[in-house]
N, CA, C and O of each residue as an XYZ file, in Angstrom:
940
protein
N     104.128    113.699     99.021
C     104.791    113.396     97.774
C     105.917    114.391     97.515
O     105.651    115.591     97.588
N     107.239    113.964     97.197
C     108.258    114.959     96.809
C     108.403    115.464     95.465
O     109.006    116.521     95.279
N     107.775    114.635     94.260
C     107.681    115.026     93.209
C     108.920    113.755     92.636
O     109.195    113.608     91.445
N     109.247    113.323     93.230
C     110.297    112.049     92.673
C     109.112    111.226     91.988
O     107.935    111.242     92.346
N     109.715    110.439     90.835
C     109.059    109.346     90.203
C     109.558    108.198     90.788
O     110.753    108.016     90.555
N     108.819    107.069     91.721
C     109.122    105.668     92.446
C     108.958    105.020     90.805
O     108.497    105.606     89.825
N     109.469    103.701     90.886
C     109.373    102.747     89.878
C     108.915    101.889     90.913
O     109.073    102.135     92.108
N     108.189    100.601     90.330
C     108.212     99.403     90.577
C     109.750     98.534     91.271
O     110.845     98.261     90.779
N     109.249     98.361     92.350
C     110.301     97.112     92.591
C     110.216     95.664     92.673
O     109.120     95.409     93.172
N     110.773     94.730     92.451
C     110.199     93.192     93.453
C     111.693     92.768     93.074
O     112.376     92.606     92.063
N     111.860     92.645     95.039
C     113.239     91.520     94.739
C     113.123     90.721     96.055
O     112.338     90.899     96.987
N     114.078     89.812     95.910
C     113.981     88.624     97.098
C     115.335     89.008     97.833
O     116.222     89.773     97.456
N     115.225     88.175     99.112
C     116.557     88.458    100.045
C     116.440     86.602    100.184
O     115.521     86.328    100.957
N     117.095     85.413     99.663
C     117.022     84.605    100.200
C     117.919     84.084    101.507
O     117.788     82.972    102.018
N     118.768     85.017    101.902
C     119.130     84.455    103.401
C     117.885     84.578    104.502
O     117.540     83.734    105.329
N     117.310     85.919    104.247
C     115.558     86.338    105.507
C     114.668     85.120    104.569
O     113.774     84.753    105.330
N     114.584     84.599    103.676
C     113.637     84.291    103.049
C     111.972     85.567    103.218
O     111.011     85.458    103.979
N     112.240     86.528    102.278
C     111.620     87.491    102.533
C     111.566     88.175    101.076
O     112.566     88.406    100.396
N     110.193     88.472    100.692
C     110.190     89.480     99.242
C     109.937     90.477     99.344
O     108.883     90.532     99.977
N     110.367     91.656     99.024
C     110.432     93.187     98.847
C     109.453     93.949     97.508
O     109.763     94.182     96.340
N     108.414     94.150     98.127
C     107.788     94.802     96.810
C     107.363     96.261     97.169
O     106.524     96.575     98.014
N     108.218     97.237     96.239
C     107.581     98.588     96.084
C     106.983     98.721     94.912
O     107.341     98.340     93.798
N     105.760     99.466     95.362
C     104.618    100.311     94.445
C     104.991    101.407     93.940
O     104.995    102.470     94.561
N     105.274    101.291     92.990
C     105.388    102.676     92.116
C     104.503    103.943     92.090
O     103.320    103.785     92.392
N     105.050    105.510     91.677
C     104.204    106.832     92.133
C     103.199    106.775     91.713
O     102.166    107.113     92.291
N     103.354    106.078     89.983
C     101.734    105.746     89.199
C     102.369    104.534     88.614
O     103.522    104.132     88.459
N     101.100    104.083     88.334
C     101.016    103.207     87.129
C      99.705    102.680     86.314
O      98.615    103.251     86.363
N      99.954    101.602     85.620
C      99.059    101.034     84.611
C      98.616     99.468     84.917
O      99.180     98.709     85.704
N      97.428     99.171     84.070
C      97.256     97.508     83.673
C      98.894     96.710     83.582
O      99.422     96.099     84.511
N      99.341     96.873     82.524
C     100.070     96.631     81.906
C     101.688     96.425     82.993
O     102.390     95.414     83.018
N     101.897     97.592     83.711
C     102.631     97.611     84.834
C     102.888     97.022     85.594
O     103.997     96.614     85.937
N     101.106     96.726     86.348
C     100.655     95.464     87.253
C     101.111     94.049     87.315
O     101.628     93.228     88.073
N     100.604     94.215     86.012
C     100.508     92.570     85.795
C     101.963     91.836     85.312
O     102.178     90.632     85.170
N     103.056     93.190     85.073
C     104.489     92.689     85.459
C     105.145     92.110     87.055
O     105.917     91.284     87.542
N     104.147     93.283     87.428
C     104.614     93.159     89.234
C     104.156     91.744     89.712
O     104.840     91.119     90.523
N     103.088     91.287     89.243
C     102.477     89.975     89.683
C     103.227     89.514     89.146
O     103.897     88.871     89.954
N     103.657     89.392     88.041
C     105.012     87.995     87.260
C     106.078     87.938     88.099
O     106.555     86.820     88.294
N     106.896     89.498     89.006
C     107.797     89.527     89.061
C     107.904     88.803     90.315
O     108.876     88.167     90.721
N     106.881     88.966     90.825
C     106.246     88.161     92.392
C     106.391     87.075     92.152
O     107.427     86.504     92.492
N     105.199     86.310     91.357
C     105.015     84.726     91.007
C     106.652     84.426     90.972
O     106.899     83.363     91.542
N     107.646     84.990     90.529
C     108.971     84.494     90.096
C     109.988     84.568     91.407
O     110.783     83.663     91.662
N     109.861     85.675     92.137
C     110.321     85.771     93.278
C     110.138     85.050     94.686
O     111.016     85.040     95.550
N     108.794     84.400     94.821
C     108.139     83.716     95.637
C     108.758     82.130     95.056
O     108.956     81.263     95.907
N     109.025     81.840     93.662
C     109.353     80.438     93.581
C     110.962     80.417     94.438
O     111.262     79.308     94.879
N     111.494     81.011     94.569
C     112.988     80.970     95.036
C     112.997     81.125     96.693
O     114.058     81.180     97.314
N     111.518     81.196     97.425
C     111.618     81.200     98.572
C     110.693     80.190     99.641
O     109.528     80.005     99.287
N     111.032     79.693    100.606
C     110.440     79.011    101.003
C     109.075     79.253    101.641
O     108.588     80.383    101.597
N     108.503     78.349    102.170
C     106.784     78.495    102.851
C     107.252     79.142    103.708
O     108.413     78.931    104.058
N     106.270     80.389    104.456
C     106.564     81.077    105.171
C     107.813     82.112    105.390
O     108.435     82.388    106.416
N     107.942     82.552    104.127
C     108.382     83.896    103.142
C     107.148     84.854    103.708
O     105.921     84.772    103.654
N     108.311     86.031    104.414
C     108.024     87.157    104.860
C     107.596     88.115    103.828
O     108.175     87.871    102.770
N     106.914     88.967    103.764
C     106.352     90.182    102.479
C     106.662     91.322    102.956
O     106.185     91.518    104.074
N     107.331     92.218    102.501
C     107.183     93.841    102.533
C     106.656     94.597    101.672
O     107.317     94.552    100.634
N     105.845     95.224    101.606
C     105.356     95.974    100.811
C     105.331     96.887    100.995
O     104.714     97.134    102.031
N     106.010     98.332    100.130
C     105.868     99.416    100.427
C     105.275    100.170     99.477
O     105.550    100.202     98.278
N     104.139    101.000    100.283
C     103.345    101.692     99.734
C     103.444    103.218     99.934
O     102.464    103.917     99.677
N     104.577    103.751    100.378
C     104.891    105.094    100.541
C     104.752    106.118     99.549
O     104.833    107.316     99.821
N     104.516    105.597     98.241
C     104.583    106.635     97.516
C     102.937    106.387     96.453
O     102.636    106.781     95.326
N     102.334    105.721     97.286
C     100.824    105.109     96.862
C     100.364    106.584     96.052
O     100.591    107.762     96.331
N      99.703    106.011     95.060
C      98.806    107.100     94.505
C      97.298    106.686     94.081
O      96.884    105.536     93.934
N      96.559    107.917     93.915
C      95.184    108.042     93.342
C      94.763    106.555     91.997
O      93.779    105.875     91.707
N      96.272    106.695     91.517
C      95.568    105.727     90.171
C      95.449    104.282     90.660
O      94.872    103.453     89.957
N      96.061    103.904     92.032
C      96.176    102.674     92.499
C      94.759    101.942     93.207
O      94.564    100.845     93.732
N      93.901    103.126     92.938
C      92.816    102.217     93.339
C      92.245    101.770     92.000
O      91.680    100.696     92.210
N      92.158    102.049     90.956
C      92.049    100.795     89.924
C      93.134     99.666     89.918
O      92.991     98.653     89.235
N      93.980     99.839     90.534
C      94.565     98.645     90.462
C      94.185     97.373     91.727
O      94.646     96.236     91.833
N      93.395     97.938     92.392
C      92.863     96.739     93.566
C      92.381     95.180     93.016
O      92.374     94.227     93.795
N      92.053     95.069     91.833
C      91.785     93.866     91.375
C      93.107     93.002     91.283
O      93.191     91.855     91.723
N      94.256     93.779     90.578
C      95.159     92.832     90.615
C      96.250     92.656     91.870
O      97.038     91.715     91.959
N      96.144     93.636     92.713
C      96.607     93.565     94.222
C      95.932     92.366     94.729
O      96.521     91.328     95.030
N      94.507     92.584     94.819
C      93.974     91.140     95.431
C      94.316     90.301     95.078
O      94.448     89.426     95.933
N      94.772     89.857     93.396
C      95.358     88.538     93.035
C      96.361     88.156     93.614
O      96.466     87.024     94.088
N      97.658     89.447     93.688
C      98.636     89.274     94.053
C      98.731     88.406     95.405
O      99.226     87.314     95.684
N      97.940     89.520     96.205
C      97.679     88.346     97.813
C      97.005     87.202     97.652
O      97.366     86.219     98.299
N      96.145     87.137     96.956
C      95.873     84.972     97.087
C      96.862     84.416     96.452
O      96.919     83.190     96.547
N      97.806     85.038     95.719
C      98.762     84.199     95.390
C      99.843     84.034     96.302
O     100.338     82.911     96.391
N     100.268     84.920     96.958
C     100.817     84.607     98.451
C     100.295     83.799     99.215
O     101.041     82.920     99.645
N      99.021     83.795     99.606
C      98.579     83.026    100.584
C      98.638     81.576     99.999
O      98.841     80.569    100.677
N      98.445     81.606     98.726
C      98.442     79.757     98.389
C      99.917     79.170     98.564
O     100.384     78.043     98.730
N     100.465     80.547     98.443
C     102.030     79.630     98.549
C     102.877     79.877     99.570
O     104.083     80.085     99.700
N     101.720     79.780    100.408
C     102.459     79.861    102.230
C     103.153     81.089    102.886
O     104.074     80.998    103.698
N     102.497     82.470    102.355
C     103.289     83.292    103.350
C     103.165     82.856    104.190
O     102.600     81.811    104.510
N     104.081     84.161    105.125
C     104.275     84.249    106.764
C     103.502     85.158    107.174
O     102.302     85.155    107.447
N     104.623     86.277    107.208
C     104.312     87.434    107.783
C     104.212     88.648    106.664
O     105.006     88.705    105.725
N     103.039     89.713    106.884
C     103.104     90.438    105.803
C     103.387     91.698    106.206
O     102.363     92.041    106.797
N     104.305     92.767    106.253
C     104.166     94.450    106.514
C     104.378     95.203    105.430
O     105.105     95.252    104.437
N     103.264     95.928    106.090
C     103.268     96.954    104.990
C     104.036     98.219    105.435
O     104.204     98.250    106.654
N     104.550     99.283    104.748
C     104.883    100.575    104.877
C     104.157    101.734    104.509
O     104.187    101.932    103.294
N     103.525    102.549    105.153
C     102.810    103.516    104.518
C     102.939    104.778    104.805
O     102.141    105.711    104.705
N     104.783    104.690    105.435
C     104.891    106.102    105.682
C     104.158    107.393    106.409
O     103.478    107.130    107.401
N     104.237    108.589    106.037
C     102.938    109.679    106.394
C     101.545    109.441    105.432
O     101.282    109.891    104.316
N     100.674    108.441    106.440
C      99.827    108.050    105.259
C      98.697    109.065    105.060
O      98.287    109.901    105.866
N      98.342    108.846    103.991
C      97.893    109.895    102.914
C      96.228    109.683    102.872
O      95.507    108.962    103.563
N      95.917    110.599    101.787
C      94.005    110.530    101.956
C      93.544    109.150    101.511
O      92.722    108.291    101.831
N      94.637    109.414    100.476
C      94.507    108.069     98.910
C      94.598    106.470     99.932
O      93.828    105.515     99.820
N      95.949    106.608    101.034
C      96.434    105.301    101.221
C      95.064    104.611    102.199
O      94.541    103.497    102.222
N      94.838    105.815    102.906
C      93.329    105.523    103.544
C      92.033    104.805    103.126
O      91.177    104.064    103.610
N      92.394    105.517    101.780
C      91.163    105.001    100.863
C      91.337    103.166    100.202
O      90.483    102.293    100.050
N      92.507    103.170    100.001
C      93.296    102.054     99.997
C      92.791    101.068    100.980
O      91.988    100.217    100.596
N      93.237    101.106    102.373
C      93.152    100.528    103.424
C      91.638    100.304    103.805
O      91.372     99.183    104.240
N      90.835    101.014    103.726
C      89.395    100.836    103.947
C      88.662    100.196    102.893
O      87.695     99.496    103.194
N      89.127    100.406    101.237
C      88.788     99.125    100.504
C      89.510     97.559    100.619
O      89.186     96.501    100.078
N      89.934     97.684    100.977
C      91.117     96.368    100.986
C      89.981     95.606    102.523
O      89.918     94.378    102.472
N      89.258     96.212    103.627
C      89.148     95.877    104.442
C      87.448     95.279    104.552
O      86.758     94.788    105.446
N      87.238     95.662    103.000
C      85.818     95.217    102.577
C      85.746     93.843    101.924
O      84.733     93.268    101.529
N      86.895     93.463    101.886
C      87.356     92.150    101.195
C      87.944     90.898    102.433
O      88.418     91.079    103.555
N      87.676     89.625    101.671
C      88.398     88.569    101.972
C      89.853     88.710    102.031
O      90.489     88.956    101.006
N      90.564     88.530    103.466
C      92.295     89.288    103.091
C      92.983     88.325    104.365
O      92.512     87.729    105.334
N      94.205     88.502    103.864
C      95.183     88.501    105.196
C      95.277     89.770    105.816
O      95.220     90.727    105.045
N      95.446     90.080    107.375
C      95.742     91.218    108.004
C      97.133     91.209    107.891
O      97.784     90.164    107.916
N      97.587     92.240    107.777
C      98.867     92.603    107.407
C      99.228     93.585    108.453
O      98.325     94.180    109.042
N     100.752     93.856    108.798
C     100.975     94.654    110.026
C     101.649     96.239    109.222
O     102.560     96.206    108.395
N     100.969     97.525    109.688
C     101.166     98.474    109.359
C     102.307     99.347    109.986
O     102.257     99.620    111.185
N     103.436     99.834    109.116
C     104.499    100.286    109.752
C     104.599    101.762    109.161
O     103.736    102.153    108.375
N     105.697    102.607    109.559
C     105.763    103.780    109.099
C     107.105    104.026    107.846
O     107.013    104.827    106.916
N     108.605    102.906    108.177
C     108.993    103.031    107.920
C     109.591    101.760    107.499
O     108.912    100.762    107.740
N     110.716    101.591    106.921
C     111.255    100.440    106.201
C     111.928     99.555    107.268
O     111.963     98.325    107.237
N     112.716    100.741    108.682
C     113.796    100.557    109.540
C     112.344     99.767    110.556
O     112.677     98.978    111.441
N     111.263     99.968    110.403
C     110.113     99.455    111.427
C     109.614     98.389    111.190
O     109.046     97.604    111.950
N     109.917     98.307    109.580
C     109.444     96.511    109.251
C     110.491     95.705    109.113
O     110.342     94.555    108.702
N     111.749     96.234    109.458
C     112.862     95.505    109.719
C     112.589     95.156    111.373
O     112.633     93.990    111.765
N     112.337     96.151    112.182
C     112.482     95.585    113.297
C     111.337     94.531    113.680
O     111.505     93.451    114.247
N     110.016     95.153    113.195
C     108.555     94.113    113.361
C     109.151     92.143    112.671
O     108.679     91.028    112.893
N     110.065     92.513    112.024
C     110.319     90.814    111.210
C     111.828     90.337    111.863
O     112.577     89.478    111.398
N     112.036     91.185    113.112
C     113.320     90.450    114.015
C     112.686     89.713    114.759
O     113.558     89.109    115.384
N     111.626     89.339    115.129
C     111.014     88.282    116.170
C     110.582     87.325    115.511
O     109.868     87.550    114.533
N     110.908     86.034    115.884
C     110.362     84.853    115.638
C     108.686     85.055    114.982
O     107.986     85.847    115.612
N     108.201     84.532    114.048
C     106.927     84.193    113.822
C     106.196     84.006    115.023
O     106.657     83.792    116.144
N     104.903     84.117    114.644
C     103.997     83.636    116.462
C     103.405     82.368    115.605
O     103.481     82.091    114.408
N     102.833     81.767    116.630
C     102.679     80.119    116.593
C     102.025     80.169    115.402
O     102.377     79.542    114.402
N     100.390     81.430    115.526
C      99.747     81.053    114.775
C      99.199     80.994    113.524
O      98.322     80.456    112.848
N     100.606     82.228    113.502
C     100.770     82.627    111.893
C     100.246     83.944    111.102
O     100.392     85.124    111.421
N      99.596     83.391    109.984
C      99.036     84.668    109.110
C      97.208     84.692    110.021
O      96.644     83.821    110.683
N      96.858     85.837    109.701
C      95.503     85.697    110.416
C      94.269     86.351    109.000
O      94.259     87.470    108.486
N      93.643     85.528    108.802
C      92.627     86.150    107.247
C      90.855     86.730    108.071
O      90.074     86.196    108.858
N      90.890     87.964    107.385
C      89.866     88.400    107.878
C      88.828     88.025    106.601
O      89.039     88.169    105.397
N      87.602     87.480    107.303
C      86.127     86.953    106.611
C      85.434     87.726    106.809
O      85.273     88.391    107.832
N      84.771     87.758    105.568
C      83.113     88.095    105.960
C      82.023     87.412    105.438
O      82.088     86.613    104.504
N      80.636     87.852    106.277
C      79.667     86.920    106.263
C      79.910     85.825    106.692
O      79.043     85.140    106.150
N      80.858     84.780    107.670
C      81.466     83.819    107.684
C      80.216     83.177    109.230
O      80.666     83.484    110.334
N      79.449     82.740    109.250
C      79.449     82.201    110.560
C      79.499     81.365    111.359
O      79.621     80.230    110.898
N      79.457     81.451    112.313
C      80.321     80.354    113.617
C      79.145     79.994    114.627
O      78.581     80.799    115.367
N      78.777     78.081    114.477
C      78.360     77.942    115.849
C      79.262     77.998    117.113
O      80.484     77.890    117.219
N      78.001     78.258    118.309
C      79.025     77.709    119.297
C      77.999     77.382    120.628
O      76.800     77.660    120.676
N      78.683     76.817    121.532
C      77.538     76.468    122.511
C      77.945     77.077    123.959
O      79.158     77.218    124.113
N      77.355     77.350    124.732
C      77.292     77.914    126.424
C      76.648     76.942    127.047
O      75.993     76.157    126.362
N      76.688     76.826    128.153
C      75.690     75.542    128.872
C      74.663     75.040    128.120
O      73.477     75.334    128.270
N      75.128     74.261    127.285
C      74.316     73.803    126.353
C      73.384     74.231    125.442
O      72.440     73.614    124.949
N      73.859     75.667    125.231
C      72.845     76.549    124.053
C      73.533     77.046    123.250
O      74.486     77.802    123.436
N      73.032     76.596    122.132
C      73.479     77.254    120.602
C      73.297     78.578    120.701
O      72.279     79.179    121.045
N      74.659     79.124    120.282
C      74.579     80.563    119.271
C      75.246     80.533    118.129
O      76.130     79.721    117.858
N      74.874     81.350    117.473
C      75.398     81.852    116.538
C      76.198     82.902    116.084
O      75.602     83.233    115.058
N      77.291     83.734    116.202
C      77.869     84.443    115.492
C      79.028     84.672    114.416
O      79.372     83.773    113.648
N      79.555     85.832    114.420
C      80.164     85.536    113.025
C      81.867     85.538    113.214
O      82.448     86.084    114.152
N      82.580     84.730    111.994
C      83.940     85.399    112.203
C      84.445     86.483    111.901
O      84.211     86.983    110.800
N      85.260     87.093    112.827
C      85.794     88.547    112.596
C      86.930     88.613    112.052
O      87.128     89.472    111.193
N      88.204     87.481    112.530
C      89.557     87.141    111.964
C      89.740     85.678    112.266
O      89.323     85.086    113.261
N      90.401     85.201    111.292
C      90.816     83.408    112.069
C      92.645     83.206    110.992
O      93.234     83.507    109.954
N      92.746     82.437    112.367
C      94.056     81.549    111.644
C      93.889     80.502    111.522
O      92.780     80.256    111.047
N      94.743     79.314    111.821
C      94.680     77.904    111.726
C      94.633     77.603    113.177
O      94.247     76.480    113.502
N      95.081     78.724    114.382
C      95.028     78.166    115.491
C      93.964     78.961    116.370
O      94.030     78.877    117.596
N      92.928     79.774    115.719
C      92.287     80.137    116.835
C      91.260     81.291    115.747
O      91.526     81.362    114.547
N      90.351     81.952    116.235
C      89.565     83.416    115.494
C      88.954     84.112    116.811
O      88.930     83.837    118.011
N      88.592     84.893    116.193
C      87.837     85.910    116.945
C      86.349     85.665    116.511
O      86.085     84.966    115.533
N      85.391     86.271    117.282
C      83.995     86.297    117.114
C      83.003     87.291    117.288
O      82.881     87.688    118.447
N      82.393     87.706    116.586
C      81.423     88.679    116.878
C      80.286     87.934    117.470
O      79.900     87.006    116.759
N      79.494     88.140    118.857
C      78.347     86.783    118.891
C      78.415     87.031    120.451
O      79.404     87.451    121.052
N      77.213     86.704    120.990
C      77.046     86.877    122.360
C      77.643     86.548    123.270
O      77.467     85.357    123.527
N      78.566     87.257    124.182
C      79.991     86.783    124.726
C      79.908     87.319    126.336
O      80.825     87.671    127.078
N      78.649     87.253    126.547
C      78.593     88.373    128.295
C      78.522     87.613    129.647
O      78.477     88.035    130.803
N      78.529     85.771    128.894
C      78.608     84.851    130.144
C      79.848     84.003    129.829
O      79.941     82.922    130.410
N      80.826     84.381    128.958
C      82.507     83.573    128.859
C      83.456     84.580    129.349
O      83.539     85.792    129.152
N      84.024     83.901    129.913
C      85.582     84.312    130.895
C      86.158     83.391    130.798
O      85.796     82.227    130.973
N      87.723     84.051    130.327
C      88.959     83.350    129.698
C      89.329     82.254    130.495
O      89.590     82.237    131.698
N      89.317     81.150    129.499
C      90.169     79.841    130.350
C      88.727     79.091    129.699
O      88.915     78.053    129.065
N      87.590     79.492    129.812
C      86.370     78.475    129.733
C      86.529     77.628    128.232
O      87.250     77.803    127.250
N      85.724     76.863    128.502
C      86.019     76.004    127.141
C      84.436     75.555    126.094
O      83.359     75.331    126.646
N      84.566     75.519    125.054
C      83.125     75.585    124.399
C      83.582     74.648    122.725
O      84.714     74.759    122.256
N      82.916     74.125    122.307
C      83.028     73.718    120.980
C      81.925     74.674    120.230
O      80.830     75.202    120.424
N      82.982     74.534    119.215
C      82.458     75.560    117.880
C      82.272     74.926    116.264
O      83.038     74.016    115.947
N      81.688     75.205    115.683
C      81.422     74.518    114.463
C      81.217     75.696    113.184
O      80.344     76.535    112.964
N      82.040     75.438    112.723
C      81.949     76.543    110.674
C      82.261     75.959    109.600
O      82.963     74.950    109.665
N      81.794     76.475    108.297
C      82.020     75.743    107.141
C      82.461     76.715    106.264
O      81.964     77.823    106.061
N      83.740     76.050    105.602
C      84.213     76.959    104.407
C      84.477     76.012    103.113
O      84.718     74.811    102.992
N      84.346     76.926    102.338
C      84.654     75.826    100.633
C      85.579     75.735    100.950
O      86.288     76.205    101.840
N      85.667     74.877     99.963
C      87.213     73.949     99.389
C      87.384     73.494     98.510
O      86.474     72.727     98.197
N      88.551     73.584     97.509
C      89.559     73.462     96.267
C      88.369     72.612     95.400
O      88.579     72.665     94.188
N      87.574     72.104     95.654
C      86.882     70.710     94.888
C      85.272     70.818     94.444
O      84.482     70.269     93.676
N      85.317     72.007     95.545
C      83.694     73.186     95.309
C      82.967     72.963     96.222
O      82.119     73.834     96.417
N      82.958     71.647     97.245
C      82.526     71.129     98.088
C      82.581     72.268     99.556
O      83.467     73.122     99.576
N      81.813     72.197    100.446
C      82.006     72.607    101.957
C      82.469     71.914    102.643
O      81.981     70.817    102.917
N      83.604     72.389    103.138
C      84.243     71.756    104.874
C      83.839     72.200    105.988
O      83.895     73.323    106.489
N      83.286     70.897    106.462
C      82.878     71.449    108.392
C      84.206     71.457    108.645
O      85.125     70.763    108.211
N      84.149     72.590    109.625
C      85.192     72.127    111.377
C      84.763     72.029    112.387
O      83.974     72.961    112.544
N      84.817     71.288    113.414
C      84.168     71.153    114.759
C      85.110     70.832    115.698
O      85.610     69.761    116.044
N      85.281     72.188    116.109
C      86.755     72.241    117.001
C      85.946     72.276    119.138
O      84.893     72.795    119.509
N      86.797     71.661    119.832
C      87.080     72.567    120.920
C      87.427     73.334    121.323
O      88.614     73.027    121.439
N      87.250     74.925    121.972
C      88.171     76.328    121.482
C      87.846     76.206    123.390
O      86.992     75.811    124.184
N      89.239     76.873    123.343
C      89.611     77.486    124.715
C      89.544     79.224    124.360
O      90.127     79.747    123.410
N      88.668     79.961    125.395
C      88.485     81.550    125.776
C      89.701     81.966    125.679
O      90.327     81.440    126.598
N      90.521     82.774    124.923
C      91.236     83.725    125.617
C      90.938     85.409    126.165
O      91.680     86.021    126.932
N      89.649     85.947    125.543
C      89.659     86.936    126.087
C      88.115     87.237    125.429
O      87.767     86.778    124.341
N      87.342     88.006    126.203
C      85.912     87.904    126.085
C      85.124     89.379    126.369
O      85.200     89.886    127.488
N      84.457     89.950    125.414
C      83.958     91.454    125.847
C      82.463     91.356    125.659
O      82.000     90.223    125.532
N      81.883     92.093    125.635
C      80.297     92.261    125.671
C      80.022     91.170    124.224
O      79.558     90.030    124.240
N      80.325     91.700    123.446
C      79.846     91.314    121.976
C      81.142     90.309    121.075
O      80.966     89.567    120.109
N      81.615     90.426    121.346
C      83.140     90.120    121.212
C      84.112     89.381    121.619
O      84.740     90.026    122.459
N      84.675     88.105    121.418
C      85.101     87.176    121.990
C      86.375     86.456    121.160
O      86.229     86.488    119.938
N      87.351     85.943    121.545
C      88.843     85.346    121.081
C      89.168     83.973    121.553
O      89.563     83.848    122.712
N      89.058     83.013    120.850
C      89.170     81.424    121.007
C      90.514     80.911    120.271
O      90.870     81.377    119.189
N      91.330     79.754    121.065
C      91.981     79.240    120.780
C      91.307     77.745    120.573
O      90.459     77.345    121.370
N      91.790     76.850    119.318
C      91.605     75.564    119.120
C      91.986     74.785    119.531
O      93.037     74.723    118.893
N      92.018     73.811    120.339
C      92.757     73.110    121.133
C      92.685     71.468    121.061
O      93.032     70.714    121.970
N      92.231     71.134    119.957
C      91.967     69.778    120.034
C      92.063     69.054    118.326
O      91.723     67.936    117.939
N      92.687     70.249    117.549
C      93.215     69.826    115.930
C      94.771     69.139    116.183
O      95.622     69.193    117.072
N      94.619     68.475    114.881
C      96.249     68.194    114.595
C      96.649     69.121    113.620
O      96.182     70.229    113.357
N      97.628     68.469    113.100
C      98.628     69.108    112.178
C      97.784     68.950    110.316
O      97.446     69.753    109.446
N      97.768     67.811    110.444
C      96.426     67.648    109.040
C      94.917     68.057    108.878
O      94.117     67.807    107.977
N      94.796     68.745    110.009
C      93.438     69.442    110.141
C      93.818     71.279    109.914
O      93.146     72.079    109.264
N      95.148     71.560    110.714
C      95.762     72.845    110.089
C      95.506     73.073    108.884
O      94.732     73.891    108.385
N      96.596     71.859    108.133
C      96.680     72.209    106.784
C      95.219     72.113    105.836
O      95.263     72.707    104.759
N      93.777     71.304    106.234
C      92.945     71.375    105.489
C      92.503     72.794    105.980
O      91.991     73.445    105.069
N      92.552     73.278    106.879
C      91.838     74.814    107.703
C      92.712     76.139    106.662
O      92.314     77.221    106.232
N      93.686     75.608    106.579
C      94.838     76.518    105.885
C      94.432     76.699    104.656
O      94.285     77.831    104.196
N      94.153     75.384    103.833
C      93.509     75.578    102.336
C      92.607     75.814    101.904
O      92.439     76.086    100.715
N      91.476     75.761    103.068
C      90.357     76.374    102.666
C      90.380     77.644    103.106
O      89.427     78.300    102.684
N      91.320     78.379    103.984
C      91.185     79.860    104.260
C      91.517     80.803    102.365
O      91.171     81.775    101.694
N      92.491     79.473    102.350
C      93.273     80.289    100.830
C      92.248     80.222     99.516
O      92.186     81.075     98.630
N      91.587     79.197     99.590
C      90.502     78.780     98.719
C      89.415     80.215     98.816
O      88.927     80.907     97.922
N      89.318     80.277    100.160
C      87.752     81.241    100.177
C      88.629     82.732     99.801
O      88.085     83.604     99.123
N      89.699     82.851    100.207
C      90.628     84.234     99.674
C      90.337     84.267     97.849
O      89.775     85.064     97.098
N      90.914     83.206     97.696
C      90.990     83.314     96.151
C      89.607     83.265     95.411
O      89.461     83.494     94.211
N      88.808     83.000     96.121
C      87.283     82.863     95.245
C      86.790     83.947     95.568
O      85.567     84.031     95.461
N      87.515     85.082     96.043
C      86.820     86.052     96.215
C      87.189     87.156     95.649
O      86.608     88.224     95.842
N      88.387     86.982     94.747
C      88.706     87.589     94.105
C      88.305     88.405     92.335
O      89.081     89.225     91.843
């Protein structure tokens, strides 16, 4: 900390289609819940798959009471189609740590961690990847089958095109192919199955990475709304 006072920022760049939000040195309730307006207002002027920066360089102690309305902030991104999210956290700190390890106890998007502003400029010069934002679950679990035997384990991260798995993984090698089956709420209160075909991409003792290979485009978007659904109900 230099002893400078940060303010609040939120502004848009609509040529990147991209929103800029800095966290202020301290703040309040009252503060917050401007920053979320200033968001909600900034996000209407940009399209689906609007890039996020967030910089947290000058994060402080009082910002972990503010984690309730941070979490809002992100399901409200996610319902309205981010992309890509980086964060900045500079020389990170005891506090930002503390930050990052609560945030990781929650229903979230993974977000990509940078040092500097010039680093999340360069991390958002590459094309998007196919599969997008990736939301980490918990308690979430996943059938799946091996020569014809059920297991069970859990999700670790998923997108719309693929997750990871925690779950017995010591007889798959990449390329193999397996159907998988999970259920998440949805907008109406109801549970959605999925019962995908997933192709291996990469497989460790306990630990395993599947691609979906047999959805369309209207099965995305129901996979998509219920990722945002179970984000926001967990808030």
């Amino acid at each position: 900390m230099t002893g400078i006072m940060i303010k609040a920022k939120v502004r848009t760049d609509l040529k990147k289609n991209r929103l800029y939000i800095t966290l202020p040195t301290s703040i309040n309730a009252k503060e917050l819940e401007k920053i979320y307006s200033d968001v909600r207002f900034g996000v209407a002027d940009l399209k689906p798959g609007f890039d996020v920066v967030t910089d947290l360089t000058h994060c402080s102690i009082g910002h972990l009471s503010a984690i309730p309305t941070l979490r809002k902030i992100t399901a409200y991104l996610v319902a309205n189609k981010v992309g890509r999210v980086v964060r900045i956290v500079g020389n990170i700190s005891l506090v930002l740590k503390q930050l990052i390890c609560i945030a990781s106890k929650f229903n979230c998007y993974k977000p990509v961690y940078v040092l500097t502003m010039e680093e999340a400029e360069e991390e958002l010069k590459y094309p998007i990847k196919p599969d997008g934002i990736r939301f980490q679950l918990h308690n979430k679990q996943i059938d799946y089958q091996i020569d014809g035997q059920i297991y069970t384990g859990n999700i670790f991260d998923i997108s719309t095109s693929g997750c990871a798995i925690k779950g017995q993984a010591d007889r798959l090698l990449p390329g193999a192919e397996l159907p998988v089956t999970f259920h998440l709420g949805s907008n109406d209160g109801s549970l959605s199955t999925f019962a995908f075909q997933a192709r291996v991409v990469r497989a460790y003792n306990d630990m395993f990475a599947v691609q979906f290979i047999n959805h369309d485009e209207a099965q995305k978007a129901q996979l998509y709304d219920c990722l945002a659904h179970e984000l926001k109900n967990s808030v």
